[in-house]
VOGU-3710 file (C-alpha; in Angstrom, 3 decimals, decimal comma):
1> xxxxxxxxxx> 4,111/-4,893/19,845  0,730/-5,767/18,808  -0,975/-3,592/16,207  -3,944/-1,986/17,451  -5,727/-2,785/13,546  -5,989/-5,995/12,437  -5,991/-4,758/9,193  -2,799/-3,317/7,274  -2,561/-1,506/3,919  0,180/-3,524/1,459
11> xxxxxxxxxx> 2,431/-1,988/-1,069  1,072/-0,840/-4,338  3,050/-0,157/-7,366  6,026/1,935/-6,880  4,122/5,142/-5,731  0,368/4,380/-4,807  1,627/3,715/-1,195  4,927/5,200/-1,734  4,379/8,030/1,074  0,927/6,153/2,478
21> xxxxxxxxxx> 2,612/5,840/6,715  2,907/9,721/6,864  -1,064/9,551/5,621  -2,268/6,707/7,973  0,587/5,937/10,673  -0,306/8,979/13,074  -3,692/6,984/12,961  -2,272/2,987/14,501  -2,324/1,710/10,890  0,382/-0,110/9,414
31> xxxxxxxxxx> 1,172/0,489/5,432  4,102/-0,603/3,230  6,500/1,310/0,777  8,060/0,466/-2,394  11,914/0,977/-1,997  13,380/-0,327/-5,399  12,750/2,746/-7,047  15,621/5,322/-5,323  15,378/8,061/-8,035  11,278/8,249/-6,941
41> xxxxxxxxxx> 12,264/8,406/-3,129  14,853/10,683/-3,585  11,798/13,086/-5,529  9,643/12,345/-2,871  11,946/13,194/-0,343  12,600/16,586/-1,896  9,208/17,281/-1,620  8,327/16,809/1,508  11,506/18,381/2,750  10,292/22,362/0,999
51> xxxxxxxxxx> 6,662/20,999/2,356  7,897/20,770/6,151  10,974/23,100/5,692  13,687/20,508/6,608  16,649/21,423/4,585  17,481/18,957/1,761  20,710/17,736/1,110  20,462/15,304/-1,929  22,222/12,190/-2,320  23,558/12,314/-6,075
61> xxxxxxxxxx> 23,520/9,189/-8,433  27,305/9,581/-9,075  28,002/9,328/-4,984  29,583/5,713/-3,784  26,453/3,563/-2,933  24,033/6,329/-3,968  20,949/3,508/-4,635  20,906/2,694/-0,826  21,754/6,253/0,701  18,718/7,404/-1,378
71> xxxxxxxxxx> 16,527/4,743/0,755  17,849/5,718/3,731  17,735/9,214/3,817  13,590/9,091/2,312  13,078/6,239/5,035  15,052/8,048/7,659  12,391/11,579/6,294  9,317/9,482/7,209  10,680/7,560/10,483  11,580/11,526/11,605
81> xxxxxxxxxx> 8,189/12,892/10,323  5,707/10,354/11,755  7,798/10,940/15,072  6,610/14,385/14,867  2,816/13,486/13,660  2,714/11,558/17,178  3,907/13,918/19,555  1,157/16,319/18,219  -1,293/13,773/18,241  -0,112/13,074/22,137
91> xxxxxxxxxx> -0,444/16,276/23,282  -4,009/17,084/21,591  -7,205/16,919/23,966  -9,749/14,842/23,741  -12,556/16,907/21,471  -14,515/16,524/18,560  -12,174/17,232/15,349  -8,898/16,510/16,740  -6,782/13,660/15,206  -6,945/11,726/18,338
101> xxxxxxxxxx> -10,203/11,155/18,925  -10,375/10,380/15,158  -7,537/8,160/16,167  -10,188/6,204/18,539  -12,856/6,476/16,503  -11,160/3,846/13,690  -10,031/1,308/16,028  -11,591/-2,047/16,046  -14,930/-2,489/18,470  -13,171/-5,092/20,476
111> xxxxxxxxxx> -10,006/-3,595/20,769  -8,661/-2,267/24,471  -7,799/1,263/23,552  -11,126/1,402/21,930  -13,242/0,531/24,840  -11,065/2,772/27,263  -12,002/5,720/24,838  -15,901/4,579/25,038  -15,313/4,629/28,910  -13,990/8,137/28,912
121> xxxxxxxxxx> -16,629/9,259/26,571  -19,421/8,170/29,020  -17,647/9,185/32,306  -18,499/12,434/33,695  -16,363/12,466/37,109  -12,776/14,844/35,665  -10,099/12,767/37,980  -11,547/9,442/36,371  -12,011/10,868/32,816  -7,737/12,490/33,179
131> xxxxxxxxxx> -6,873/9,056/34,126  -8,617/6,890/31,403  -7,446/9,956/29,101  -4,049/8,987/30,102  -4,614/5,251/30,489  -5,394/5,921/26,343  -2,157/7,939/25,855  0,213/5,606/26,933  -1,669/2,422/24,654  -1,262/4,683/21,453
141> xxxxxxxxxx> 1,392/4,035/19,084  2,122/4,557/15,330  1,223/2,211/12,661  4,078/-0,091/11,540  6,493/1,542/8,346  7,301/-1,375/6,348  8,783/-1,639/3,495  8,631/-4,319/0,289  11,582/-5,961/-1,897  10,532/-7,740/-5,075
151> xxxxxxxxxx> 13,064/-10,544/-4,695  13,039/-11,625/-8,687  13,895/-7,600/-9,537  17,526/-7,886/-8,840  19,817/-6,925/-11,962  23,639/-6,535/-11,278  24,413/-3,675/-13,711  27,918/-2,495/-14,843  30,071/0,178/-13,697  31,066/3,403/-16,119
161> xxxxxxxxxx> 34,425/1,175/-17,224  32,388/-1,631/-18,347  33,732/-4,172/-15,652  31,005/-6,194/-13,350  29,852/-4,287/-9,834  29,835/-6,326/-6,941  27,375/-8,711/-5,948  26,802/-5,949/-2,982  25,420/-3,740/-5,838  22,921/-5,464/-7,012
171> xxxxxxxxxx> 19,178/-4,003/-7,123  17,682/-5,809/-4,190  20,447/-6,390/-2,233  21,018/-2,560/-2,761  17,596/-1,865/-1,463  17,813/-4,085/1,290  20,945/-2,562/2,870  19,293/0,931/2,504  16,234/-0,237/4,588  19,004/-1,976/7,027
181> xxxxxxxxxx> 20,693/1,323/7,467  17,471/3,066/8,321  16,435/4,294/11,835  13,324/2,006/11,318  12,192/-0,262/13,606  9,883/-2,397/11,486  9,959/-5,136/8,797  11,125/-6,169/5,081  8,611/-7,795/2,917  9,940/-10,049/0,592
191> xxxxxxxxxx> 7,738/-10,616/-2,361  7,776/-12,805/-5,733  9,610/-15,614/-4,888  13,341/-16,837/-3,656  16,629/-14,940/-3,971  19,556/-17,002/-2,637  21,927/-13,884/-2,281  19,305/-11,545/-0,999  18,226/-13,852/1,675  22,145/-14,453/2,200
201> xxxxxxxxxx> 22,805/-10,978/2,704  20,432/-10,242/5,831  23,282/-12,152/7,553  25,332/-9,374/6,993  23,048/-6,794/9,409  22,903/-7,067/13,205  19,137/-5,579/13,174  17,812/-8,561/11,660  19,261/-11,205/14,939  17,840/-10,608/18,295
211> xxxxxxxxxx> 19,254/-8,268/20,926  19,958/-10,249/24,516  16,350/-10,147/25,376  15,115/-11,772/21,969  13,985/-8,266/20,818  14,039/-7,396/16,565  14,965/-4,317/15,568  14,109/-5,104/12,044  11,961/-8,335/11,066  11,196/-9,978/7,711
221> xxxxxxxxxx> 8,136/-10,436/6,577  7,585/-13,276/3,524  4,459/-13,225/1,472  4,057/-16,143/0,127  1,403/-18,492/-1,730  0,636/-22,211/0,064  2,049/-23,453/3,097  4,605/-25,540/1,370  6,367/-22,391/0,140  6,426/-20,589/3,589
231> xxxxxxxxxx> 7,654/-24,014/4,945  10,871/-23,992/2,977  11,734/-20,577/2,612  11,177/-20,220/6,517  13,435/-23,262/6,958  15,996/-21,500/4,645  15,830/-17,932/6,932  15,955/-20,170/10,018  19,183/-21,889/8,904  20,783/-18,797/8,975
241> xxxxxxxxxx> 19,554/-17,357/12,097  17,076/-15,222/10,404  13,390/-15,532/12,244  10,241/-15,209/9,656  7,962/-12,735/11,779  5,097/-13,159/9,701  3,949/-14,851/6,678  1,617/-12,763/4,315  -0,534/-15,065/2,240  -1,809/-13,400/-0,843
251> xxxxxxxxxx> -4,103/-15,027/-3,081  -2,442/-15,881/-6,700  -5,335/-13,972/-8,668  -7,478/-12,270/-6,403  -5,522/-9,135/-5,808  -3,575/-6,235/-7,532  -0,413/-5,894/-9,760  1,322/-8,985/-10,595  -1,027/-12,490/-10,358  1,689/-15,233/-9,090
261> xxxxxxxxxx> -1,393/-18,698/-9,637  -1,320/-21,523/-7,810  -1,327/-25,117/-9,511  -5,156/-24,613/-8,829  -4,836/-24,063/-5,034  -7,761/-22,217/-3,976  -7,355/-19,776/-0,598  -9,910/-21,746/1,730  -7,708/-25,096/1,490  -4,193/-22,854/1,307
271> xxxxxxxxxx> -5,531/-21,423/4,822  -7,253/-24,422/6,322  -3,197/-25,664/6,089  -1,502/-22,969/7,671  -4,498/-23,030/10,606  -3,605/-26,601/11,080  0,074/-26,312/11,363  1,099/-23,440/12,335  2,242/-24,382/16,279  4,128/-27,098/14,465
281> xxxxxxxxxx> 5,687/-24,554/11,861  6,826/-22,359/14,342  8,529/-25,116/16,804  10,355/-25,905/14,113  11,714/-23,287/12,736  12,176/-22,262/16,733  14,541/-24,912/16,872  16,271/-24,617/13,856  17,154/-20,748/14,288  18,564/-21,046/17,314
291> xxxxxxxxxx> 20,502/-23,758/16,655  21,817/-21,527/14,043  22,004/-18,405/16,025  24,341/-21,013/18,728  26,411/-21,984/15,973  27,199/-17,905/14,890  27,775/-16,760/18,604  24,549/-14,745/18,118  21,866/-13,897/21,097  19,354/-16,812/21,281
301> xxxxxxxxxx> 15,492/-16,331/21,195  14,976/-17,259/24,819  10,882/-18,322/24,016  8,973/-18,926/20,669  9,013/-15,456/18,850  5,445/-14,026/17,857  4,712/-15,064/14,257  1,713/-13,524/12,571  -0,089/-15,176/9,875  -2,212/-13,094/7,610
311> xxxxxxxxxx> -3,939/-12,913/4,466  -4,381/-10,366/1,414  -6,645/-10,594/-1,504  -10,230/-10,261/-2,267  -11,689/-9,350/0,910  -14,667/-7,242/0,335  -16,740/-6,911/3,569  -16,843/-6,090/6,949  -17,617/-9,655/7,437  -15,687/-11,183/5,107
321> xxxxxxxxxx> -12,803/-9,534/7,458  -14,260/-10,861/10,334  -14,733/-14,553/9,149  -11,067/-14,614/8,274  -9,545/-13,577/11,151  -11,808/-16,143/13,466  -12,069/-18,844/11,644  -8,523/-19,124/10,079  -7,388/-17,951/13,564  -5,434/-15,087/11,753
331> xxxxxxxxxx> -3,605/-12,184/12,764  -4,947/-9,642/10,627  -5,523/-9,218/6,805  -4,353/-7,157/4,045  -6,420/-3,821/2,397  -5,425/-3,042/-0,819  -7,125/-1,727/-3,695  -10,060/-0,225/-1,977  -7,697/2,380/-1,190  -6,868/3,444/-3,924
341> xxxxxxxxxx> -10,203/5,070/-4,221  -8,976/7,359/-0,515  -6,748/10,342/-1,604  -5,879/10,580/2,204  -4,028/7,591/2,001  -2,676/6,783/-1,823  -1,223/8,858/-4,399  -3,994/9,021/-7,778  -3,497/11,780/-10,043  -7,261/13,419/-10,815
351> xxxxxxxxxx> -7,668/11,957/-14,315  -6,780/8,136/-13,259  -8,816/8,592/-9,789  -11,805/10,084/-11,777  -11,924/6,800/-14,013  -11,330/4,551/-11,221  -13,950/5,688/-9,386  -16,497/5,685/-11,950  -15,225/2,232/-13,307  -17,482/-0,607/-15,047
361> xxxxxxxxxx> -16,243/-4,435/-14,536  -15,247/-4,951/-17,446  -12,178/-2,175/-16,813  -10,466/-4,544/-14,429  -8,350/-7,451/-16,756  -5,397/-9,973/-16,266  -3,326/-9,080/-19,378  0,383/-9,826/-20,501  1,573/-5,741/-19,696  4,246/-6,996/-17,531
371> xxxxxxxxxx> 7,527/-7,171/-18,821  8,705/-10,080/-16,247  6,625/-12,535/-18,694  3,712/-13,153/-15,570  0,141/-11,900/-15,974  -0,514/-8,730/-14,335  -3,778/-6,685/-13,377  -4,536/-3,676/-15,807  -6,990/-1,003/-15,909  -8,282/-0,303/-19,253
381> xxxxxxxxxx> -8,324/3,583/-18,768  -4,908/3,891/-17,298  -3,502/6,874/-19,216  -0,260/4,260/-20,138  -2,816/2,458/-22,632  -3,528/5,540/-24,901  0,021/6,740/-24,860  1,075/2,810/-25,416  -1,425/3,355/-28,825  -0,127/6,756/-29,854
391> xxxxxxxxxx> 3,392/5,316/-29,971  2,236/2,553/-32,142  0,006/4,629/-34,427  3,297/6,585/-35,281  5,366/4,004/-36,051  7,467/3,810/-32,782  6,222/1,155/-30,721  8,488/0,398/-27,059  8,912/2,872/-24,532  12,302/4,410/-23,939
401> xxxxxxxxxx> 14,425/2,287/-21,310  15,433/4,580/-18,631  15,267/2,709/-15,358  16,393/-0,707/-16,190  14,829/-2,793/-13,187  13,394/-5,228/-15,481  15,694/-6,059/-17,721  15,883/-9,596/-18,559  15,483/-10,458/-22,176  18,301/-12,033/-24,122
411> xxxxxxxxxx> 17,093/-13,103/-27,830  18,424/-10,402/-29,850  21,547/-9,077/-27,412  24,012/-10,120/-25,183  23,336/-7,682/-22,375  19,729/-8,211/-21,307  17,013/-6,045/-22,476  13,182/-5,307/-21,496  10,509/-6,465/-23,473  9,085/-3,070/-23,109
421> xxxxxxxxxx> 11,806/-0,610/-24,234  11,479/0,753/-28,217  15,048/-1,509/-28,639  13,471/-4,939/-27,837  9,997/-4,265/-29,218  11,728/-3,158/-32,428  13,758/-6,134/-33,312  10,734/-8,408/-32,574  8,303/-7,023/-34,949  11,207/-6,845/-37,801
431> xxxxxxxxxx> 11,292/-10,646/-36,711  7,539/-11,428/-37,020  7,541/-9,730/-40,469  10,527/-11,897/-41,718  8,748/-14,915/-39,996  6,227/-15,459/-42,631  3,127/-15,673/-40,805  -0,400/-15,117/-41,768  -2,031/-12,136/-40,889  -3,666/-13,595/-38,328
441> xxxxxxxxxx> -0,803/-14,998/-36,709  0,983/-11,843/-37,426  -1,465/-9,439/-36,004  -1,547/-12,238/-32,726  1,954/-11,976/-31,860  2,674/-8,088/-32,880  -0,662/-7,700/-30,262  1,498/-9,569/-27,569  4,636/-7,586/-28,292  3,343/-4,024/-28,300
451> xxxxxxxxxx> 1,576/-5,070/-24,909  4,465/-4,804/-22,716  4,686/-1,716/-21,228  7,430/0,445/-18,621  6,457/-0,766/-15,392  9,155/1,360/-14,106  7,956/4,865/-14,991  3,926/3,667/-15,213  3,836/2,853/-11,619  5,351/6,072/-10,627
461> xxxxxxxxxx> 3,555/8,445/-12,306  0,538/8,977/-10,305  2,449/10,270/-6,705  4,434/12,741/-9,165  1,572/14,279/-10,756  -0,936/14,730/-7,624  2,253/16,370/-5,567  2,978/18,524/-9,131  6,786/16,621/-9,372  7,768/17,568/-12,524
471> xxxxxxxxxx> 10,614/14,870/-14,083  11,708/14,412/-17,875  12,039/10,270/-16,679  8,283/10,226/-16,263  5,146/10,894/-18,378  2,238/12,709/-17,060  0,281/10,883/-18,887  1,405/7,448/-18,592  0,211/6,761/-15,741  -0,376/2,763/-15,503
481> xxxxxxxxxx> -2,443/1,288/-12,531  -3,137/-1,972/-11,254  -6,083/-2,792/-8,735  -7,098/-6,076/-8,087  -10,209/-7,391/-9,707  -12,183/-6,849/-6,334  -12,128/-3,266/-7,199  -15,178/-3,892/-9,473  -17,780/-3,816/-6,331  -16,325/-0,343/-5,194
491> xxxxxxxxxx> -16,902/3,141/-6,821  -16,806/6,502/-5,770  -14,003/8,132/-3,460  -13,751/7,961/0,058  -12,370/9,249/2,981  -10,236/6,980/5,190  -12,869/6,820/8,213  -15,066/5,472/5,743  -13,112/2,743/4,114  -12,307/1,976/8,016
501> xxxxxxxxxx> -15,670/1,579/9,304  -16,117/-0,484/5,892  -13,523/-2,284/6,695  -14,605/-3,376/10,482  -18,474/-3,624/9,279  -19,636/-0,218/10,756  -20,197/0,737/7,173  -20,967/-0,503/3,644  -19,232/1,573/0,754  -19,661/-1,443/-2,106
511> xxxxxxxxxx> -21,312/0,033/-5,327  -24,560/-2,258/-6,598  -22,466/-5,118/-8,369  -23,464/-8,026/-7,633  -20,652/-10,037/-5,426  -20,165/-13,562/-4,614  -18,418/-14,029/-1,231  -14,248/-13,805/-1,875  -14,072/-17,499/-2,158  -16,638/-17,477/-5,159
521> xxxxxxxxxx> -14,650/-14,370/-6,509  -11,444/-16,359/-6,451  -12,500/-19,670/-7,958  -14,082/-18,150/-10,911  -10,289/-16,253/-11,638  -8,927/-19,824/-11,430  -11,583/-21,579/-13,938  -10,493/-18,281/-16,546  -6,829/-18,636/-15,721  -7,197/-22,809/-16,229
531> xxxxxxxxxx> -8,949/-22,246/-19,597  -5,958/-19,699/-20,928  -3,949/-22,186/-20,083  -5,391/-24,837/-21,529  -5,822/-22,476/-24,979  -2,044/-21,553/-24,566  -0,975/-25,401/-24,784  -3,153/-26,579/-27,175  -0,538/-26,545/-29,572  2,813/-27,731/-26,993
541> xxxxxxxxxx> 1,423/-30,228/-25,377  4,003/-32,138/-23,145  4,025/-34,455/-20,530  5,051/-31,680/-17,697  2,377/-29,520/-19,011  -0,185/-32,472/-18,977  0,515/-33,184/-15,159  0,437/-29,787/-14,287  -3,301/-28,821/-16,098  -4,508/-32,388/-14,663
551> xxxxxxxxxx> -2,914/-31,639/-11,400  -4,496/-27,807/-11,331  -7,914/-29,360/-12,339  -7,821/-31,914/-9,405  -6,562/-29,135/-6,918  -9,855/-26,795/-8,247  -12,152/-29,792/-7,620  -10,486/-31,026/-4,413  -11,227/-26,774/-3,338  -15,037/-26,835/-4,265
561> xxxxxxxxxx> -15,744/-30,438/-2,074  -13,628/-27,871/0,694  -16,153/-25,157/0,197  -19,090/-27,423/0,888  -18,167/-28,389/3,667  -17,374/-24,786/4,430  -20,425/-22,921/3,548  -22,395/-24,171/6,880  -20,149/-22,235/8,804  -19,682/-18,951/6,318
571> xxxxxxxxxx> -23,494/-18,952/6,546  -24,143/-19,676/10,140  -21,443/-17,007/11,543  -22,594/-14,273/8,867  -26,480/-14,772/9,053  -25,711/-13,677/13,122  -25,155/-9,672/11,782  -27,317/-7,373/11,205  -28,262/-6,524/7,458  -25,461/-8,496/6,407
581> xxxxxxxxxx> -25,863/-10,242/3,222  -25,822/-14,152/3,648  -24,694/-15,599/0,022  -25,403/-19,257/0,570  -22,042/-20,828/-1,862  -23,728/-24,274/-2,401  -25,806/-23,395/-5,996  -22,463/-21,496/-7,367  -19,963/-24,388/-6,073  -22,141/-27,009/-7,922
591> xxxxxxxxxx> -22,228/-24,797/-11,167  -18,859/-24,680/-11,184  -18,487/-28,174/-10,531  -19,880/-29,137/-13,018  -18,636/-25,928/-15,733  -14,489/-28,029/-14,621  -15,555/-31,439/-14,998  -16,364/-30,603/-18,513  -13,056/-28,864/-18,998  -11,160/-31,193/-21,611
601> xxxxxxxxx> -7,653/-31,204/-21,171  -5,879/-32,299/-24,539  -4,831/-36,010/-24,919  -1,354/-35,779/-24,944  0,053/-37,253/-28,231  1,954/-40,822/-27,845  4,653/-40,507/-30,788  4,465/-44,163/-32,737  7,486/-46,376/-32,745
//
C-alpha cells in the first residue's frame, strides 16, 4: 500500500534507529533497522520484553543458527508490539492529546486522510462527524518496518573444530534468512554494493516471489548511487525472479555514516536520469522477471509492479522536500540525521545528544575511522575519540576485537583481521618504526593507523546506555556517531511533531548557519573529496587513476552547466512560498566553476624508451 508520508526515516548505525518503528510506526511513518548486529537485538529484545512484561525466552549463541533466530525473534517483538500500538491507537477518540489525532496532525497537507480529519474537525452534525471518524479509521495504517543488510559485511567465520561453516552461515546471508523468517510484511534494504551469494540466496524464500495475485510479502529495496548501478543490479534481481520494489538513491557524500562518491556525479544529473527512464526501467525489468518467474514455475506479476524511486541525503527544508518530490517526480525522500536530534524517535545517550545538539560546523568531518578502508562521517565529540586517545596515550593503541563483522585485513595473518582491533594496529606501528621513515612520514602514517576505530561496538553504544543495558562487549563511553554533514544547520532537540512539520514546511527548526540549497551543499563535498584525491595520488600517478580524476572533473563540470539550467526552476517554484528563502545558485555555480577549472590534475609521467 501507499505510505501515507512521503518521507521515511533510513537506518542509522547499528542502534540509532535500532528500535525507531515502535517510536514512529503507530504514527504512518516508515523507519529502518539494523539487523547485522544479533547480540544488540537479542539485548534489545530483552528489554523491551521486562518493559511490556512478555516473557523472554533467549535464543543462546551456542543454539544451531542462533545469528538468524536472534533476528527473528527481536523482529517478530516489534511486528507483535506495533500490532498492539495500533489497536490502541484505533480504538482512541478523536480529542486533543490522544495519539490519533497527533496521528493526523503529521500527515502531509495534501494527503487524503489528512483532509478527511480537517473535514471532521470543521463538521458539527454527530452522524456525519462518526462517519468521516470512521472513513479516517479504516485509511490508517502503520508505518512500514524495514530492515537494512550491508551487502560488503559478509564474513564466513569458522566453526569451534576449525573446519569452514557453510556458505548458509555467512553474516549477511545469516541476517537475511532471519528477516525472511520474520512475520514481517515489509522490505530488505540492501546497501554498499553487490553480493553475488546474498542476492542468490533470496531465491531460496517464497516471501520474496509473488503470491497468485502478484502480491509481496517481503520486497527488496536497493539503495544505490546513479542509474547505471540500479540498472544492472535490477537486471541481476530480475533474472532470478526477484522484483526491485524501490530504488533508494543516496547521495555519495551528502549524508551520514559511510560516504560511497561518485566519479564526480552530482545528485541533480544522477536524478534528472532516473526521471527520464524510469517507465523504460521498469518495462524492462517487467519483462525480464517474469520471464524468469515462467521459467521457475513461480506466480507471474500479472501488471507492472509499483516501483518507488526515492532519494536520501542533504535535504534540509520543507521546500527542498517539496522540490524533490515534484520535480524529480519521486516517491518520497529519506530523513536522516535530523533525527538524531528527536529522543522520541532515535536512541542518543545524554552526553553524545548534549554535544550534538550544541554542535559547531566544524564537528561534522569525512575521516578514515572506518575500518572497511572508505571514508566515513565522524563527529569530533563522539565519546569513541577520547577513549580512542586514552588508549594511545597508554601505550595500547587498537580496540579489542570482539564482534568480528569487519574483518578483512590480511598483511600480517592468514585469517583476516580488522584494522581496528589492538592485534592489527599493533603489528603496523612495529612496521612503521622498522620502516625507516622520517618523523614526518612516521607521525603521517601512525595518525592513519590509530584512526580506525570498532565500528561494531561504537555504533551500538548509544541505544544501550539511554535504555541503562549494561554489557562487558560495549563501552559506555565509546560511543561513536555519524551524522551527515547537513547536520551543521540543525541544533537543539526536538520533538517528532516538530521535525515533521519541518519536514513538510509547516515549520523551520534550522539553527542560523548559513545554507546553500542541497545541491550547493553537495558540490562543495565533491570539490573537497576531488582535491584529497588529487593530494592522495600525487605521488602514484597511473594511467587508471589519471582517467578517473579527469573523468570526475568533467562529470563536476558537466553537473554545474546542469544546475544552470536548473536554478530557473528551483527559484521560480520556491519564490511561490511564503517566507521561504529563495537562494538564487547562479553566483555560487560560477565560483565554483571557475575554483575546478583551476584544479591541476598531475601530468602523468611518460617513462622514456
Amino acid at each position: 500500500m501507499t505510505p501515507l508520508h512521503n518521507f521515511h526515516i533510513p537506518v542509522m548505525g547499528m542502534a540509532f534507529s535500532i528500535d525507531t518503528p515502535l517510536k514512529v510506526a503507530q504514527y504512518g511513518i516508515s523507519s529502518v533497522i539494523s539487523i547485522m548486529e544479533e547480540d544488540l537485538l537479542e539485548l534489545m529484545r530483552e528489554h523491551y520484553c521486562k518493559k511490556h512484561d512478555i516473557p523472554f525466552i533467549p535464543v543462546p549463541k551456542k543454539e544451531e543458527d542462533s545469528r538468524a533466530k536472534r533476528i527473528t525473534a527481536y523482529l517478530d517483538m516489534v511486528h507483535d508490539l506495533i500490532q498492539k500500538q495500533m489497536e490502541n491507537l484505533l480504538s482512541q477518540p478523536f480529542q486533543f492529546g490522544q495519539d490519533i489525532v497527533k496521528y493526523c496532525e503529521m500527515l502531509p497537507e495534501d494527503s487524503y486522510v489528512k483532509s478527511l480529519f480537517s473535514k471532521m474537525l470543521n463538521t458539527f452534525d454527530n452522524l456525519e462527524r462518526l462517519q468521516l471518524e470512521q472513513n479516517i479509521k479504516s485509511e490508517i495504517r502503520a508505518g512500514s518496518i524495514d530492515v537494512n543488510i550491508m551487502s560488503k559485511v559478509d564474513n564466513l567465520g569458522a566453526a569451534q573444530t576449525g573446519e569452514p561453516l557453510p556458505v548458509e552461515q555467512s553474516d549477511a546471508l545469516t541476517a537475511l534468512r532471519g528477516y525472511a523468517h520474520s512475520k514481517l510484511h515489509s522490505s530488505i534494504i540492501f546497501s554498499a554494493g553487490y553480493n553475488p551469494r546474498l542476492y542468490a540466496y533470496l531465491s531460496a524464500f517464497d516471501d520474496f516471489f509473488p503470491n497468485q495475485d502478484g502480491y509481496l510479502k517481503k520486497k527488496v529495496i536497493l539503495k544505490v548511487s546513479d542509474y547505471r548501478s540500479a540498472l544492472v543490479q535490477g537486471k541481476i534481481l530480475a533474472k532470478k525472479g526477484i522484483w526491485v520494489s524501490e530504488f533508494r538513491i543516496e547521495s555519495g557524500l551528502n549524508c551520514g555514516g559511510h560516504a560511497f562518491a561518485t566519479d564526480g556525479l552530482l545528485i541533480g544529473p544522477i536524478m534528472d536520469s532516473f526521471k527520464n527512464n524510469r517507465i523504460a526501467l521498469q518495462q524492462e525489468l517487467y519483462e525480464l522477471c517474469n520471464k524468469s518467474l515462467i521459467n521457475l514455475g513461480k506466480n507471474i506479476f500479472p501488471e507492472i509492479p509499483n516501483q518507488r524511486i526515492t532519494y536520501q541525503g542533504g535535504i534540509g527544508t520543507g521546500y527542498e522536500q517539496k522540490f524533490m518530490i515534484e520535480h524529480y517526480e519521486l516517491s518520497g525522500t529519506g530523513w536522516g540525521s535530523p533525527f538524531l536530534l528527536v529522543p522520541e524517535a532515535t536512541n542518543l545517550d545524554d552526553n553524545t545528544l548534549q554535544a550534538l545538539s550544541t554542535a559547531e560546523p566544524d564537528d561534522f568531518y569525512l575521516s578514515n575511522a572506518s575500518p572497511l578502508g572508505i571514508p566515513f562521517n565522524h563527529f569530533r565529540k563522539s565519546g569513541s575519540q577520547k577513549l580512542r586517545d586514552d588508549r594511545v596515550a597508554a601505550g595500547k593503541p587498537g580496540n579489542p576485537c570482539v564482534k568480528k563483522l569487519l574483518v578483512s585485513n590480511t598483511e600480517f595473518t592468514e585469517e583476516p583481521i580488522c584494522t581496528a582491533s589492538i592485534k592489527y594496529q599493533r603489528l603496523k606501528i612495529a612496521q612503521l618504526k622498522e620502516a625507516h621513515l622520517s618523523e614526518e612520514q612516521y607521525n603521517k602514517q601512525f595518525q592513519f593507523v590509530i584512526e580506525k576505530d570498532c565500528l561494531c561496538t561504537g555504533l551500538g553504544t548509544a541505544a544501550l546506555v539511554k535504555n541503562d543495558i549494561h554489557d562487558k562487549q560495549y563501552k559506555p563511553e565509546g560511543v561513536i556517531l555519524c551524522p551527515g554533514p547537513n547536520l551543521k544547520y540543525f541544533s537543539g532537540i526536538f520533538t517528532l511533531q516538530n521535525m515533521v512539520d519541518h519536514i513538510y514546511g509547516r515549520a523551520n527548526v534550522r539553527n542560523n548557519v548559513q545554507r546553500p540549497n542541497l545541491f550547493i551543499n553537495e558540490l562543495v563535498l565533491y570539490i573537497q573529496y576531488l582535491k584529497k584525491e588529487i593530494d592522495k595520488s600525487a605521488l602514484t600517478l597511473n594511467q587508471n587513476t589519471f582517467r578517473y580524476l579527469n573523468s570526475f572533473k568533467t562529470n563536476l563540470l558537466s553537473g554545474i552547466e546542469y544546475y544552470k539550467e536548473l536554478n530557473q526552476q528551483f527559484m521560480e517554484g520556491c519564490c511561490k512560498g511564503v517566507n521561504v528563502e529563495c537562494p538564487d545558485m547562479l553566483e555560487d555555480l560560477h565560483k565554483f566553476q571557475t575554483e575546478i577549472q583551476n584544479i591541476e590534475i598531475p601530468a602523468l609521467m611518460v617513462p622514456s624508451h
